[in-house]
N, C-alpha and C positions, 0 to 999 in steps of 0.2 A: 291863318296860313303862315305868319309870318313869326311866330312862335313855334310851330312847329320845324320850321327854316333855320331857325335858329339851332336846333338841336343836331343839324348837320353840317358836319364841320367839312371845312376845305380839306386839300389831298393835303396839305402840307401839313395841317393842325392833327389830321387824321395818322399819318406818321408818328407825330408828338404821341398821340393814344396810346398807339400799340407798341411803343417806347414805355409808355406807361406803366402798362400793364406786363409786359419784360423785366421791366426792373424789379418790380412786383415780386414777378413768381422766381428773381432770382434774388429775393431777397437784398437787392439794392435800392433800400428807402430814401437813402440821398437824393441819388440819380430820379427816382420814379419821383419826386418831391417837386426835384426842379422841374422836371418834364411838364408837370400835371401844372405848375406854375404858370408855365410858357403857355399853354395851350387856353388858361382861366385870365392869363393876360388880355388875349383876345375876344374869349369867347367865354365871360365871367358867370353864366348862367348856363352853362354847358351841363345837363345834369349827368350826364358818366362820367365825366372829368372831376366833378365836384364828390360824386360818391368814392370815386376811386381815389381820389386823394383822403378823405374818411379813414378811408381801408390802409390806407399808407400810415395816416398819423393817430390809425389804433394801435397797428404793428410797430410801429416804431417807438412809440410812448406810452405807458401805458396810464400814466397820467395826466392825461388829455383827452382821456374818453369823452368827456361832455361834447369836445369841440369836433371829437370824430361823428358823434350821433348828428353832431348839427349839420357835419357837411354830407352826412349818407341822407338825412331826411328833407335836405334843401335840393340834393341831387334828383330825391325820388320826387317833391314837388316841382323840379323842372319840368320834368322826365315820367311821368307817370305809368307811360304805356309800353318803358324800355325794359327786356330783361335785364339787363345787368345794375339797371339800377337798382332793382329789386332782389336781386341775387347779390349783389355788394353786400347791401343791406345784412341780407341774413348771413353773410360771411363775418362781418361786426357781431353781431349776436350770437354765432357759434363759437367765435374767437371769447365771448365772454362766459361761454357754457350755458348762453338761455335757448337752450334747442326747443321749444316750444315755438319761441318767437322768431328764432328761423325758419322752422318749416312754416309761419305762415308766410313768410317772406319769398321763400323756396318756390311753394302753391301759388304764390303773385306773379312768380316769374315765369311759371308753367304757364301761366293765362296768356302770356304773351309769348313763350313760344315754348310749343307744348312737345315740340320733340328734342328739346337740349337737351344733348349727353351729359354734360358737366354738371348741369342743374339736378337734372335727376338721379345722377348719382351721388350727389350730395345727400338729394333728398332721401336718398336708401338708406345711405353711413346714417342720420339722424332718426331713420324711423326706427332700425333695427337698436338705437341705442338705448331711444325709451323703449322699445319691447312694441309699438306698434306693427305686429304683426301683420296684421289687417293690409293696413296702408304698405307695408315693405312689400307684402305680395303683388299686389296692385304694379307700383312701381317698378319691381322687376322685373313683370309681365311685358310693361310697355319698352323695357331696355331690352329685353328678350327680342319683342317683334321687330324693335329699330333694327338689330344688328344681331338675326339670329346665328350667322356665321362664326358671333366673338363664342369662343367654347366657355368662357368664364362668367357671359350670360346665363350657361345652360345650369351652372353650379350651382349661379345664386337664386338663381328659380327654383331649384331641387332645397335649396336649404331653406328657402324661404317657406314653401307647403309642407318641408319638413318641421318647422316649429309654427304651422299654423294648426298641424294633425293634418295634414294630407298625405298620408304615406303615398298612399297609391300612384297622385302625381308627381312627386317625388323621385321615387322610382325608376317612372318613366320616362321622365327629363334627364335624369342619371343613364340609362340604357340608350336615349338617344343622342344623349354628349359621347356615348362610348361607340354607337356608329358613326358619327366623325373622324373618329380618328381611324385612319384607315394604316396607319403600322405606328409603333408608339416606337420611339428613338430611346438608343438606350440611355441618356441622359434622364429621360425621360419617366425611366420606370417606376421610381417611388412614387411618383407624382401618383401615376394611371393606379399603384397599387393602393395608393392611400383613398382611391377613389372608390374602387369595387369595396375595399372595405368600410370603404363607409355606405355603401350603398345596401351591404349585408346589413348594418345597423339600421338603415331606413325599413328594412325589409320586415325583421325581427320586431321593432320598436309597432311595425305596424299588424302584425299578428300573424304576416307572411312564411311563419317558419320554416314548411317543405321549400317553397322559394326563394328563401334564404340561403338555405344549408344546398341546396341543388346551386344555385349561382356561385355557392365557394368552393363546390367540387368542381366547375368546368371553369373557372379562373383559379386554381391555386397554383398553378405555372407561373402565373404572373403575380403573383401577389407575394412581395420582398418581404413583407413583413410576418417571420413565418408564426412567432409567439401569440401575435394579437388573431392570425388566422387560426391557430387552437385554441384560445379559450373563445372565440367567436364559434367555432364549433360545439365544444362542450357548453356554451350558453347554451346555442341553440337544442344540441339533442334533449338537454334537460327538459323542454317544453314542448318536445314533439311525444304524444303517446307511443308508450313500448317501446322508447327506445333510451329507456334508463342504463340497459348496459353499455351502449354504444357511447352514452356520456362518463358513464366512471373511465371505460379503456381512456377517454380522454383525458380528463381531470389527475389518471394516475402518469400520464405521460406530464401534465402540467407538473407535478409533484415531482416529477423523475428530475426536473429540470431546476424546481424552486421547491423543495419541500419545506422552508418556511414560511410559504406564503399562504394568511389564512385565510384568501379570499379562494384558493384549491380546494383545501380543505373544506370550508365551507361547500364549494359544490359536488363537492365525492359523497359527504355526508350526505345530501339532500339525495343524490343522485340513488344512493341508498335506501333511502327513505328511513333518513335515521336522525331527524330533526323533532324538535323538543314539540310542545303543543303552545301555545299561546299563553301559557303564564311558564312557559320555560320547562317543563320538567318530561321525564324521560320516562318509558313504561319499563320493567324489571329485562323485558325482551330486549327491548332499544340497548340497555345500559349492556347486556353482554354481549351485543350485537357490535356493538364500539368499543368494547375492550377486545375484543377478537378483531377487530378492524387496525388498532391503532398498535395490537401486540406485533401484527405484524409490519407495520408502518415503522415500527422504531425498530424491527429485523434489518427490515430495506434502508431505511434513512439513517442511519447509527448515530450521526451528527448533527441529525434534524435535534433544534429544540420543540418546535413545536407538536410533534411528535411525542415530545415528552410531557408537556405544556398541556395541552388538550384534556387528558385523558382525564384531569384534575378536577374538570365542569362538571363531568357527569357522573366522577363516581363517588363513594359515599362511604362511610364506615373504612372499616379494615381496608379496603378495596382502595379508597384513596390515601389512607396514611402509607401503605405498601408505595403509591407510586410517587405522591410527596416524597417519601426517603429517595427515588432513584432518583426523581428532578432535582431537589438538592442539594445533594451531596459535593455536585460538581461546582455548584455556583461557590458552598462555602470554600472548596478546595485553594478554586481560584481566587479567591479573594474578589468577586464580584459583587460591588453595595448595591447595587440596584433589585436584589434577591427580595426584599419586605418589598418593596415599590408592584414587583412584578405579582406577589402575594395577598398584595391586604385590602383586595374585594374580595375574598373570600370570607376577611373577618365580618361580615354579615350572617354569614353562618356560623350557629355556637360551637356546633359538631365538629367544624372542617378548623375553625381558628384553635378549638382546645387540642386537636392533634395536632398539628401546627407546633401548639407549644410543649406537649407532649414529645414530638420527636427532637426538637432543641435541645429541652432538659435530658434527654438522654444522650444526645451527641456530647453537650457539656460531663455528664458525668463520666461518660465513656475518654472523654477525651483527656480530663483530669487524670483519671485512672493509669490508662495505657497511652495517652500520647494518641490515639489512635482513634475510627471511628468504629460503632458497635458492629460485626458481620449483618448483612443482610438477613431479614430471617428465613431459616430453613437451608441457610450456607453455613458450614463452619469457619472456613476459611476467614483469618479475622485481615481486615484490611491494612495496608501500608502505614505507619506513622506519618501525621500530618501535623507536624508545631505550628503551621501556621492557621489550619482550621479554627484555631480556639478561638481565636479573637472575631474572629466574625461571627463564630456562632453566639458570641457574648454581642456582639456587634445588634447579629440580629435580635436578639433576647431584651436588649432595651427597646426597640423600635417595639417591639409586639408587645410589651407593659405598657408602653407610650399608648398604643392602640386601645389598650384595655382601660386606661383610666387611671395605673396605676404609676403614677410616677417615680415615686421615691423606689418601686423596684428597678426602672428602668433608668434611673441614674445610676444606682448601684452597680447592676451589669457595664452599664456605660465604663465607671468610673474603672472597673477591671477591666472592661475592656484597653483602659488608657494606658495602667501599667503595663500589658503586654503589649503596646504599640504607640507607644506615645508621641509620634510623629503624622500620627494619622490626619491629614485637618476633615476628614468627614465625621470621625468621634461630634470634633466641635460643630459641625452643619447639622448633625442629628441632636445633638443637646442642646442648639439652640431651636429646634422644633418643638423639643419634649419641653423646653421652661415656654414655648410661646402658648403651647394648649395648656399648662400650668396656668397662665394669664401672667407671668412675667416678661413682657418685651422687653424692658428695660436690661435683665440678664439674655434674651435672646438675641440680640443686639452685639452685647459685649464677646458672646462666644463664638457668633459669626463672625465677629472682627478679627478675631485670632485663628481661624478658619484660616480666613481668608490671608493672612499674613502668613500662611504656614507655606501659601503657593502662588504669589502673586500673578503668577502666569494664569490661572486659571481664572477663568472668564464664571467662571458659572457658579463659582464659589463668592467671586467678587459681585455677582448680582445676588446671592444670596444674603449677601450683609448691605450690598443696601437695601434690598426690602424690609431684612430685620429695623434698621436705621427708622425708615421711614414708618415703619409701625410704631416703634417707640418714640414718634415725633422729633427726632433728631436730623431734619429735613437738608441741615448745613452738610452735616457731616454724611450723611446719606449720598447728597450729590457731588460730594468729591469722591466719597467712594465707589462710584458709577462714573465720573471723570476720568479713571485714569486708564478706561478704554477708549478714549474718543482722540480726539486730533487737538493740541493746544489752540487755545486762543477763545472756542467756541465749543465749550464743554456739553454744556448743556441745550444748546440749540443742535450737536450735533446726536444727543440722542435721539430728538426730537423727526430731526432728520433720517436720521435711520428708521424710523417707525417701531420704537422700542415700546410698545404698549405696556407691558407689564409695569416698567419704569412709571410710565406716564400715568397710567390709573394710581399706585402706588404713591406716587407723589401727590398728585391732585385730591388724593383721601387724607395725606397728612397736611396739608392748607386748607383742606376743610375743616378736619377735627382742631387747627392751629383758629380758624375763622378768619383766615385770608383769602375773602372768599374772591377775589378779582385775579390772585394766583390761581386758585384752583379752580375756576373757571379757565384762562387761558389754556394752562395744558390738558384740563378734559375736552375740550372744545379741540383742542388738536387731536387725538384720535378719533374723537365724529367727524372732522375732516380730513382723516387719514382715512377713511372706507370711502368717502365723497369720492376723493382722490382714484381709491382704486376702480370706482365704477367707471370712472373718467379714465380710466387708463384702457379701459378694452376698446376704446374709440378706433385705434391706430390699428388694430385687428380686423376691422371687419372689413379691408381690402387686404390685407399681408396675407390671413389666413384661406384667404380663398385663390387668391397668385401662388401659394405656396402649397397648395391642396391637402393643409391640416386638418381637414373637414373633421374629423371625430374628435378631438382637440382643441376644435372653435366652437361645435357646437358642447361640449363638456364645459368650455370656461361660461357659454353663456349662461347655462343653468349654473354655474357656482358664481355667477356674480348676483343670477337674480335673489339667491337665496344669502347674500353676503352680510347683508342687517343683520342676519340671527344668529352672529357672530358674537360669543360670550364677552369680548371684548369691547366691542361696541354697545353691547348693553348694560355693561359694570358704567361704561364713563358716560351714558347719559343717563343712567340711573343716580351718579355722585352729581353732575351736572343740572339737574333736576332736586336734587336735597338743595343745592347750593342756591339758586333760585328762590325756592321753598323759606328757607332762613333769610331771604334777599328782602324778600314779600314780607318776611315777620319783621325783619328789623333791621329797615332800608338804610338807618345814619349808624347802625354798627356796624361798617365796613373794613377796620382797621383793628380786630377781637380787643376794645377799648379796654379798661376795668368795669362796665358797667355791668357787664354779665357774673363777675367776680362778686359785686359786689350784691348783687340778688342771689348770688348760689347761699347754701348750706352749710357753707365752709367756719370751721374756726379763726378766730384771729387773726392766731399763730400759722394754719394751714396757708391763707387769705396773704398773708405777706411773702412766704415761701414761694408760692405761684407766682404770685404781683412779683418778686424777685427774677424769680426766673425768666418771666416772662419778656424783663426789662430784657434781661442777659440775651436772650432770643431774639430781641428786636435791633440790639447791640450791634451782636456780631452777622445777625444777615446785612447790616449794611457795611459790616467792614467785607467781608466776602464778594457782597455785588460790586464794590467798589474796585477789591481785588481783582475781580474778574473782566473789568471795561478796560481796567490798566493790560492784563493781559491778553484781552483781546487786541487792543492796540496796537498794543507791541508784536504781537503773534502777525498781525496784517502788517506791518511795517518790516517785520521778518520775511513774509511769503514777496512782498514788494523788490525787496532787497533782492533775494534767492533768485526771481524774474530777470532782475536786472543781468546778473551775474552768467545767467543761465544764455538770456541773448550773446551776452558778452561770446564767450566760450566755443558759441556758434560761429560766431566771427561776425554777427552782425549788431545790429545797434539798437538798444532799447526801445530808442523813441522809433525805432521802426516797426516796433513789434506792436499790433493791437492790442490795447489796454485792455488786462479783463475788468470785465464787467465787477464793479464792486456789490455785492450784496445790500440790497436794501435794508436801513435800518427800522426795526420794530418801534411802531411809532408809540405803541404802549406793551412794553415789554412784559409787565407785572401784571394786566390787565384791570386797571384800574376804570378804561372807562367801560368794562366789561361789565365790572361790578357799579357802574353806575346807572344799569339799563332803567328804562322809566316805567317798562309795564314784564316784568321778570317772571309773572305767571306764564303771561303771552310765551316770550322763550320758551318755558318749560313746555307748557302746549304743543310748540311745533314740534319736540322732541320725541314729546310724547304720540304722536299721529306716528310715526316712524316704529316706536316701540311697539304698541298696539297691532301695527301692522304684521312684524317681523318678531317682534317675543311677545307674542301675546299670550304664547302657554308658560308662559311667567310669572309666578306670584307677584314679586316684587315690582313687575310694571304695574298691576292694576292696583296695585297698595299706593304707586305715588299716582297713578290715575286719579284715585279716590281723592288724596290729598290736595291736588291740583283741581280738581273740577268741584270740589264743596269749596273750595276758598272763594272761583270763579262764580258758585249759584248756578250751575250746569248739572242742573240735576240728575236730567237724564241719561249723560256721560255718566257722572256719578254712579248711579243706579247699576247701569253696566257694568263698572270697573266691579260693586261690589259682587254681580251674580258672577261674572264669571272668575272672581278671587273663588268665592263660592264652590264653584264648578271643577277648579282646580287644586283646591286645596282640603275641600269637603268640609262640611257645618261644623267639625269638630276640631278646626283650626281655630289656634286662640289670635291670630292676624283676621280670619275669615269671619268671627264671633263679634270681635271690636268693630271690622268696619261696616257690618250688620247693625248693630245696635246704634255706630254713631251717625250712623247716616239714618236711621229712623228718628231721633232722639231731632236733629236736622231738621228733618220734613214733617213734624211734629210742632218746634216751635216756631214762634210769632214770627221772629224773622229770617225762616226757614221759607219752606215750600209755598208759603202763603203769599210769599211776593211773587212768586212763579207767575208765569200765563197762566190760564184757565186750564187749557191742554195738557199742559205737563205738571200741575197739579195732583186733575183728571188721574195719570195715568200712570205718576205716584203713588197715588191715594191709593189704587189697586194694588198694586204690586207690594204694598205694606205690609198686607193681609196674608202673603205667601212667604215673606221672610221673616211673619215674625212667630208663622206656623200656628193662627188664630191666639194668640196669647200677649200680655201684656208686655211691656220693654224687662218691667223689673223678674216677672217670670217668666221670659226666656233664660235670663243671666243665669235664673237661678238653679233650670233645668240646666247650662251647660255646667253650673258646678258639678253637682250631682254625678251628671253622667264625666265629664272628663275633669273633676278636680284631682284625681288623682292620678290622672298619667304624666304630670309634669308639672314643674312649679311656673315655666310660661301658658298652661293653662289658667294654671290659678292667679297668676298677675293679672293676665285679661281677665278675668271675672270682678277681682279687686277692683280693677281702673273702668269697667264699667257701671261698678256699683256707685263709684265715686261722680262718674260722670250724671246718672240719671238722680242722685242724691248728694247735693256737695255737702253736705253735712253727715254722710255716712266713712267721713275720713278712719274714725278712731273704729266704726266697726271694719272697715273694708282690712285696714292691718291687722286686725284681731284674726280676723277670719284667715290671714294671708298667713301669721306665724300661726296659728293655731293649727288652721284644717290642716290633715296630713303630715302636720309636723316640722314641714322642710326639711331641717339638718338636727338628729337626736332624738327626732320624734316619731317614729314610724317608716320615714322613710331613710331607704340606705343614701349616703352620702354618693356614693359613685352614681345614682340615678340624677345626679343635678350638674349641669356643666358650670362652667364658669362661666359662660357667659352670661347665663340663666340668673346665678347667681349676685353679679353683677348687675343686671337691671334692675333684680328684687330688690336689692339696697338701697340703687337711685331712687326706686320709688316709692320706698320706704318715708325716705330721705326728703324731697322733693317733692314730688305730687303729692302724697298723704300728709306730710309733712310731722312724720313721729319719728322725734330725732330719737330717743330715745329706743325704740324700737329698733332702728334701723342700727343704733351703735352696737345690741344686744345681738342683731342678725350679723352682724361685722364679726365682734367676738368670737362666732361660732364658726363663721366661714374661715375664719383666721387657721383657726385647728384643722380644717378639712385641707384647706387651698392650701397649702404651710408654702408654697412657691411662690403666691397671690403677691405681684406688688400692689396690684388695686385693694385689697385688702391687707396690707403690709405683713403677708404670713411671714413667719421667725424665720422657717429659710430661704428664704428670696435672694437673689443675690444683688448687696448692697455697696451700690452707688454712691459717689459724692456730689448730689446734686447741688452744692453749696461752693462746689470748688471751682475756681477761677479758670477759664476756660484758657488756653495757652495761645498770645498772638501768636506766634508762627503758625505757616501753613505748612501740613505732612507733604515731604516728597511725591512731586508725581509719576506715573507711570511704570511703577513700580522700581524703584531706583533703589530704595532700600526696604526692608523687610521690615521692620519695625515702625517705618512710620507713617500707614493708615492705622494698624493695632493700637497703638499708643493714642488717639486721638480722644480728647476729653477723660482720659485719662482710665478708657475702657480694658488697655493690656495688662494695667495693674489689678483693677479688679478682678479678670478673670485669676491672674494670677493667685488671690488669695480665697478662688471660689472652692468650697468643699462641697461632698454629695454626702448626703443625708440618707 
């Protein structure tokens, strides 16, 4: 009795409490600090006093957490049988984002009293946040019966059975919140309109369509929002039988209002029944059925592009070069670059890209000729003189050689292009694309730098050179040239800050390929916590958007955040995050790209010291730069300090009165060095990879490092999976899907493969062998995949090489023979434009390397040298040449664009473009 006596405080201590918990909610930690003092003065076992103080000095510190959990879980061992001890509790836990371990904390506090409002609507915000549906239903049910007066009960009832699939109740809870309100105010009306229309989506969504579309006729009086109630219409008709035309009159009033919008389009067509079949293609009916649709669409629309745009998917021959010239014409008039951009998914088709270039070459001759473009055919009338057309149609005419494989034309047009416009900096954006698929970054680098110097002002031009930068491993100069859009002092944290992914992958690939692996770990690990972030960000929604009755809008983000993993972005940086791992696991004490790897490559002497050179130069000036950059950040905060000061001043009040902001916590490992010091780096990759698996799992390249990760780990049966469904999704006659077939059998074959396994997964191994390797041995499947796909590409025939190698280490000297022999590669049967560069570039390495026929590999170098002639990896003749040997210049380029020349000039890239010529 006397223990539980204790946990009730006098009226006076009882004041102090609710003092306590005031100060609390008004965000006065002080005050609540002292209070909670006063009251553990007296009454030192007080457990709500001791929880709420917890709660105070998590909120207040947040490194003090240990001492917070200590005083929430000394408060709950007082206090055992108290909600709020228990509801503290999971307020510390929510505060640190482990909503798991709050809601059970939540459910504890329900036990003890089972009808708090506070509590349980906590518990709703945390169920709805994992996607516990189930439980959120539950819970709103029982806030429903507490207080079914509150109207915002009746909402979250209706959305709750609405993402649990209860339309039906749904619904009804929606039509009985709308008997409520017995006159809606006019303050009030968007609210009521955004209601019915969302109710029309409950309705639909649930197969209700006649009750759909009948509930938006006897509410469209009220319903403000008049655009979303027509296409909620035209949705609807489109799914009620026989009533297709009552959906086009819709869909062509959408068009009357937005004819570029393709989501109209899209339902006119269907509305018509004039949609392709399941691999896309259109019957000879359909195709004239939509050119008579869309003739008249561009009558009505004049201005619509897409109107113009459209007609281009489905027609074919003469039919489409006729409406390519009309789309066209206009773009090159205006001098619009974005013309190939909007074009070159079509170059998948041979028919549709050879007219393409077909009408080019005849704008070019025509334009040569007469100044002018050729008449339309079947018009005489020849058209207006247009001096300015030429140039872009040379513009376009490199871009679509670039497309084709052929370079050296698509310079040439470039290079005319420049004479007639030599101030253009997109010339330079598009030739540095066309040297990067060359496989020279080094020249595409240097002509994005003079791009970008041509217009400092432009943002998109200056992220174009630093990606170039960052491709060609110039990682220094890369991030100043992405600095001089940020804020001084904090360059590079403030991309970071912005959530500039593209930066951040970009970067983290160039201190991979560098082998700094604890930098390129840090920044990819920050955009996998830049999606964390955003999942964490809809928290604050799931009461705003229901007080503010954005119903169709809340439930639209919920489904784009549950689908937010399969996010290309997110899966490029823990796919780089996961290689970096991977090398972490191969070679734990090369954390710092030593010479040790240098000194095991296949390099020359002379090459061997040129890198070791450089390399020094690399490790040089990153640290004069990081150095440069603490000084400027100092200074930059000693600046913003200042600027405060002055600023109170002015006010007329006085510094020291003003509250000090808050200064930014320092990154306690800014480089990520004890990132790169992790103890079990498979483990990492692992969790990564459950995430991946999840959300890209129709991925090659997840289950390629699946593969990787789980035979390193002896997880077989992971393994096994990774390789069926690479399998599944890339099909037997991928040369990624062939290798990790072969090397996972090769695996669970030897001694210290499958046979340490359990017994079970042995077992069930051992089955599954028999079906991937299509009753046949290792070395005669290889041989079957030569056969049938050694000639569709030479990364075909690398994986058969580096298999042959694998199940025969002494089949080095034939696996090369076979690799320059079959097919030829380059000279020999097959045409050179059939091999990319990339292709060709692995063939070398592993030539080079894995087979280890240096001789062979210098023989395949020489040849590629004549094809690639851009190659700096193979150092073709016309590459554009760099002075990697030349002293890097202390000073740093002006920032922010102060002067024009000096990002360009940087390592000495505005000279070489200068003396770059086209071949």
């Amino acid at each position: 009795m006397a223990a539980k006596d204790s946990q009730i405080l006098p009226s006076k201590e009882q004041g102090l409490f609710r003092q306590v918990v005031k100060y609390y909610e008004t965000k006065q930690y002080k005050k609540a600090l002292k209070a909670a003092d006063q009251v553990l003065k007296k009454h030192a076992d007080h457990g709500e006093t001791l929880s709420m103080k917890g709660l105070i000095i998590s909120s207040q510190d947040s490194s003090k957490k240990e001492e917070a959990y200590d005083l929430a879980k000394k408060g709950i061992k007082n206090n055992l049988k108290s909600h709020v001890t228990w509801h503290v509790f999971g307020l510390i836990y929510r505060a640190d984002l482990n909503y798991d371990e709050a809601i059970k904390c939540y459910k504890n506090a329900l036990r003890m009293d089972k009808e708090n409002y506070q509590i349980l609507r906590d518990l709703s915000h945390l169920q709805i946040q994992l996607r516990d549906i189930a439980g959120f239903v539950d819970t709103r049910a029982t806030m429903l019966q507490l207080k079914p007066g509150n109207k915002s009960h009746w909402i979250s009832f209706a959305i709750a059975h609405h993402l649990n699939g209860s339309h039906d109740i749904a619904a009804e809870a929606l039509k009985k919140y709308e008997g409520l309100q017995e006159e809606v105010a006019p303050n009030e009306a968007y609210e009521h309109s955004e209601m019915l229309l969302y109710r029309a989506m409950v309705l639909e969504e649930g197969g209700h369509f006649d009750e759909a579309l009948t509930h938006l006729d006897l509410c469209q009086d009220k319903i403000t929002d008049k655009l979303g109630l027509l296409e909620r219409r035209a949705s609807l008709l489109l799914k009620i039988p026989g009533r297709a035309g009552n959906a086009e009159a819709n869909f062509r009033k959408l068009l009357a209002l937005n004819p570029d919008n393709y989501r109209y389009h899209d339902g006119l067509r269907e509305a018509l029944q004039l949609q392709p079949d399941a691999a896309g293609a259109w019957t000879d009916q359909q195709r004239r059925s939509l050119a008579a649709l869309y003739d008249g669409l561009a009558k009505d629309h004049p201005q619509s592009s897409a109107a113009k745009r459209i007609p281009l998917d489905f027609k074919e021959g003469a039919d489409f070069k006729t409406a390519a010239d009309k789309y066209v014409r206009h773009f090159l008039s205006k001098g619009i670059p974005s013309l190939f951009s909007d074009l070159k998914g079509f170059y998948s088709n041979p028919q549709k890209h050879e007219a393409l270039g077909e009408l080019m070459h005849a704008y070019m001759k025509a334009l040569e000729e007469t100044g002018a473009f050729p008449p339309f055919p079947g018009q005489a009338e020849v058209p207006a003189r247009d001096p300015q057309a030429r140039e872009w149609v040379l513009f376009y005419l490199a871009q679509h050689h670039d497309k084709l494989g052929e370079t050296g034309e698509a310079l040439r047009r470039l290079q005319q292009c420049r004479e007639l416009a030599p101030t253009l900096p997109e010339l330079y954006a598009v030739q540095g694309r066309i040297l990067k698929h060359a496989g020279d970054p080094e020249g595409a680098a240097a002509v994005a730098c003079r791009a970008e110097s041509m217009d400092l002002a432009d943002r998109y031009l200056n992220s174009v050179a630093a990606k170039a930068l960052f491709r060609a491993g110039r990682i220094e100069e890369a991030e100043a040239m992405a600095a001089k859009f940020t804020k001084h002092g904090d360059q590079v944290n403030s991309l970071t800050e912005m959530q500039a992914m593209w930066y951040e992958i970009e970067c983290g690939h160039a201190h991979l390929c560098r082998r700094a692996y604890g930098k390129a770990l840090k920044i990819l690990l920050a955009v996998v916590k830049h999606f964390d972030d955003f999942q964490e960000d809809q928290f604050d929604f799931h009461a705003y958007c229901v007080r503010k009755m954005t119903l169709r809008a809340y439930v639209q983000m919920l489904r784009m955040e549950d689908s937010i993993y399969q996010n290309i972005f997110y899966s490029k940086a823990a796919w780089a995050a996961i290689q970096v791992y991977l090398e972490l696991h191969q070679k734990p004490t090369n954390l710092n790209h030593g010479d040790d790897d240098l000194t095991n490559s296949n390099l020359s002497p002379e090459e061997l010291k040129k890198l070791k050179l450089k390399r020094k130069k690399e490790q040089q000036k990153a640290k004069k730069e990081e150095a440069a950059r603490e000084r400027e950040a100092e200074a930059a905060a000693a600046q913003e300090r200042e600027a405060a000061k002055q600023a109170a001043k002015e006010k007329g009040g006085s510094a020291k009165k003003q509250a000090p902001a808050k200064e930014k916590e320092k990154d306690p490992d800014p480089h990520g060095e004890k990132l790169a010091q992790v103890e079990d780096p498979l483990g990492e990759a692992m969790k990564l990879l459950q995430r991946l698996r999840e959300y890209s799992g129709d991925r090659l390249k997840t289950h390629e490092l699946a593969f990787e990760v789980y035979t390193r780990r002896k997880r077989w049966v992971l393994a096994l999976h990774a390789v069926k469904r690479a399998t599944a999704i890339a099909g037997p006659g991928s040369p990624e899907a062939h290798c990790m077939v072969l090397r996972f059998c090769h695996a669970a074959q030897s001694q210290q493969g499958i046979k340490e396994a359990q017994p079970v997964v042995a077992e069930v191994v051992g089955q599954e062998l028999k079906g991937l390797l299509h009753g046949k041995s290792m070395a005669q499947c290889n041989e079957a995949f030569l056969e049938a796909h050694g000639s569709a590409s030479l990364a075909h025939r690398a994986a058969a090489a580096r298999m042959m190698v694998l199940l025969d280490p002494g089949a080095k000297s034939g696996a090369a023979k076979m690799l320059v022999k079959r097919g030829g590669l380059i000279g020999g049967g097959v045409a050179a434009e059939a091999i990319t560069h990339s292709e060709a570039q692995q063939v070398h390495q592993l030539l080079a390397d894995e087979l280890g026929e240096a001789q062979a590999a210098a023989d395949f170098k020489s040849k590629c040298q004549q094809v690639f002639r851009w190659s700096s990896y193979f150092e073709g003749p016309d590459r554009l040449k760099l002075d990697s040997e030349e002293e890097v210049p202390s000073e740093q380029p002006e920032q922010n664009g102060s002067h024009t020349e000096g990002a360009a000039k940087m390592n000495g890239v505005s000279q070489a473009v200068d003396k770059l010529s086209i071949h």
